[in-house]
C-alpha positions in Angstrom: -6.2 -18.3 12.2 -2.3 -19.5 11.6 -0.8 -17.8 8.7 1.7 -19.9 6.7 4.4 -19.1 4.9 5.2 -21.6 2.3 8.4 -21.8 -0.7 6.8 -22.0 -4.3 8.0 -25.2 -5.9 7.9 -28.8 -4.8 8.4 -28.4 -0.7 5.5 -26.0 -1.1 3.6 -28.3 -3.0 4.2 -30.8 -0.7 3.6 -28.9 2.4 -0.2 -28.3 0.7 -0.5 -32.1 0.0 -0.2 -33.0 3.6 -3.4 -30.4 4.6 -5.2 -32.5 1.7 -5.0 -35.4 3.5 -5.5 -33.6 6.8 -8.9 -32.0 5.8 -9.6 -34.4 3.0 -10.5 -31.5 0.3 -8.0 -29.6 -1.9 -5.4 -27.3 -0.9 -4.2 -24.9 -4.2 -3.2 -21.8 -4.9 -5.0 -20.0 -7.7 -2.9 -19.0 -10.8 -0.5 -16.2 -9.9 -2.1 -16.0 -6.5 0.2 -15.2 -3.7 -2.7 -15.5 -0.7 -5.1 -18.7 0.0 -7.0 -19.1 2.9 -8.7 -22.5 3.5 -10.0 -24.3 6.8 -9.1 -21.7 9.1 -5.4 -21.3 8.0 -3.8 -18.6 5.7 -1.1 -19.4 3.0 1.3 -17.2 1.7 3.3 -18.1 -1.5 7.0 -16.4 -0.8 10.2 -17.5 -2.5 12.5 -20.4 -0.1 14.8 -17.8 1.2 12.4 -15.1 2.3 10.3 -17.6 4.1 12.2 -18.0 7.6 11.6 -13.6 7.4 8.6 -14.0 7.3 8.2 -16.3 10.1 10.9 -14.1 11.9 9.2 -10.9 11.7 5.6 -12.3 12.6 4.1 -11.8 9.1 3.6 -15.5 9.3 3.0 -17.9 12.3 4.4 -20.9 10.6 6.8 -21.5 7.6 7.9 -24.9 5.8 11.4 -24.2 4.8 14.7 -26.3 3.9 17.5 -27.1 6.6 19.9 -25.7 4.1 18.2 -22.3 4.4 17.4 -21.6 7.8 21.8 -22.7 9.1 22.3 -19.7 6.1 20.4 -17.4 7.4 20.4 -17.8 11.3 17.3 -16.4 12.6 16.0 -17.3 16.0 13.1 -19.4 15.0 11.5 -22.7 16.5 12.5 -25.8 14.8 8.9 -27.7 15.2 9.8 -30.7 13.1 11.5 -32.4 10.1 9.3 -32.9 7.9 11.5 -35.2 5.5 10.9 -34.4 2.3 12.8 -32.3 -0.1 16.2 -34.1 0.7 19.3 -32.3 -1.0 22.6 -31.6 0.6 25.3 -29.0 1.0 28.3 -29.9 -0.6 32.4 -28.6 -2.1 32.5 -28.8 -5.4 35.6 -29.2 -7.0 37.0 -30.0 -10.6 36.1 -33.3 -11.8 40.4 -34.3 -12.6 41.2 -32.9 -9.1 41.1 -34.5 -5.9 40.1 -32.3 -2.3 43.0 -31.0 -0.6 43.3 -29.2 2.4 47.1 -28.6 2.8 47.0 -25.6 0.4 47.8 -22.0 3.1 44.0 -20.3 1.9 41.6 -21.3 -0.8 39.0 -19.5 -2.7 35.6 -20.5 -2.2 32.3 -19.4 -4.5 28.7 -19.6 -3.1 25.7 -18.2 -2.0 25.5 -19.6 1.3 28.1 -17.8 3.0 27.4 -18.4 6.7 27.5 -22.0 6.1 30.6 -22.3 3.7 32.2 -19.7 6.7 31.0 -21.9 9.6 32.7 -25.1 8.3 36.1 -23.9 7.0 36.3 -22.3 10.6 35.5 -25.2 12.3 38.5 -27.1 10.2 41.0 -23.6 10.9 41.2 -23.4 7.1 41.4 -19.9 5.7 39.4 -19.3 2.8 38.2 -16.2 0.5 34.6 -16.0 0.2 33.0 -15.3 -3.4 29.5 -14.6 -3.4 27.6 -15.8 -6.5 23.9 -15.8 -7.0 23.6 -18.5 -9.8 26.4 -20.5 -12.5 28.5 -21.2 -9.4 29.8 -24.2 -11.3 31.4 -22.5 -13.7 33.9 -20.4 -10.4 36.4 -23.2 -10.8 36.6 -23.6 -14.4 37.2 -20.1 -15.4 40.0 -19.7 -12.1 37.7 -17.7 -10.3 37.4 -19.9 -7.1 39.4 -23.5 -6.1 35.9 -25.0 -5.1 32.1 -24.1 -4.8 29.7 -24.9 -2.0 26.5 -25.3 -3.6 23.3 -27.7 -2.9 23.5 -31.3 -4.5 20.5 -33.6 -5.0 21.7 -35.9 -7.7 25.2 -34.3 -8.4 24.3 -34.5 -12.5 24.7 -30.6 -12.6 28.1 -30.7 -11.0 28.7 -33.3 -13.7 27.1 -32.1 -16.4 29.5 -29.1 -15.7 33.1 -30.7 -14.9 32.7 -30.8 -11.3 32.4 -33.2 -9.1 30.8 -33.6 -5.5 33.6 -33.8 -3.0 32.5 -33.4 0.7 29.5 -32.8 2.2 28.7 -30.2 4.5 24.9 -30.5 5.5 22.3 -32.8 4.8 18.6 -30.6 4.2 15.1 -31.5 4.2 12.1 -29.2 4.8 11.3 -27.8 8.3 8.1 -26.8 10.2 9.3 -23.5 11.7 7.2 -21.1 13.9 8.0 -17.7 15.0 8.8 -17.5 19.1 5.8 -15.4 20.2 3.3 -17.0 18.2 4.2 -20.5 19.6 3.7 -18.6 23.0 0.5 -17.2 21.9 -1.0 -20.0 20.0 1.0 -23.4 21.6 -2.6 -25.5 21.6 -3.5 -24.5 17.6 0.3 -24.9 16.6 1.2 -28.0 18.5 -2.3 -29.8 17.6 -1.4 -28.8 13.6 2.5 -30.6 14.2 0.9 -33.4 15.4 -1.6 -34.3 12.9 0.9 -33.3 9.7 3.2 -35.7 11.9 0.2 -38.3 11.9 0.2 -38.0 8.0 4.1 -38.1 7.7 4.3 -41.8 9.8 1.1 -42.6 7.8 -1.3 -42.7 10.7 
């Protein structure tokens, strides 16, 4: 049996549709149920950032996760295949009356995804100050508390809705199949046959 870790919400969602169409029956989660096992394969319903921990420490064999999320939290897991749907990106946010400019000597930068937002301003030698923030980020720059954000963007109308205004991307996500290393060692055959019939569906085969 794989065990699956999947993200509640939409990529989850998704991730069952494509076993619908797989084994032609339906694929759901009872109401408040955090477990379903179905055709060989157990699902576990985890929130999008504990699911590459899961996969990580074994608890899972699989996971379906966003790009987004598995650059943040830098685990040693296989990348089995871009599954490419839920499409967002990682982006700076800055006031909507401003323009970006990197001549400033540091900057202040809210977020939650601090390996990321670290990564790129290192890449560019830019010095920046780090606030961590677990939700509102938009409001950082309004209130002085941050020059920019780094935040996820799927239609920007949040940013906008809220003053901001997309001004560079970072990343471009979509959903991952991920495994954990020693079950693709221990179960290559089950896991490689399962990529290659969700990547049948995907290209509509």
């Amino acid at each position: 049996m794989l065990t699956i870790a999947l993200p509640k919400g939409r990529i989850g969602e998704d991730s069952l549709a494509i076993f619908e169409k797989i084994f032609k029956k339906p694929f759901e989660f009872g109401d408040r149920k955090l477990i379903l096992e179905q055709e060989g394969f157990k699902f576990l319903r985890v929130r999008n950032q504990d699911v590459p921990t899961y996969v990580f420490y074994q608890a899972a064999d699989l996971g379906v996760v966003g790009l987004d999320v598995l650059e943040e939290v830098q685990l040693d897991l296989v990348r089995l295949l871009d599954l490419g749907f839920g499409k967002c990106s990682v982006s700076i946010g800055i006031r909507a009356n401003e323009e970006l400019d990197f001549t400033k000597p540091s900057y202040k930068v809210a977020t939650k995804m601090e390996n990321i937002t670290r990564e790129f301003f290192s890449k560019k030698a830019i010095p920046v100050e780090i606030i961590k923030l677990y939700g509102s980020i938009e409001l950082a720059p309004l209130v002085g508390l941050a020059d920019m954000i780094v935040d996820i963007v799927e239609t920007g109308e949040t940013m906008r809705q809220n003053g901001l205004k997309p001004a560079l991307e970072i990343l471009q996500s979509s959903a991952y199949l991920i495994s954990n290393k020693n079950s693709f060692f221990l179960k290559k055959e089950e896991i490689l046959d399962l990529r290659s019939k969700i990547k049948s569906v995907l290209d509509g085969s």
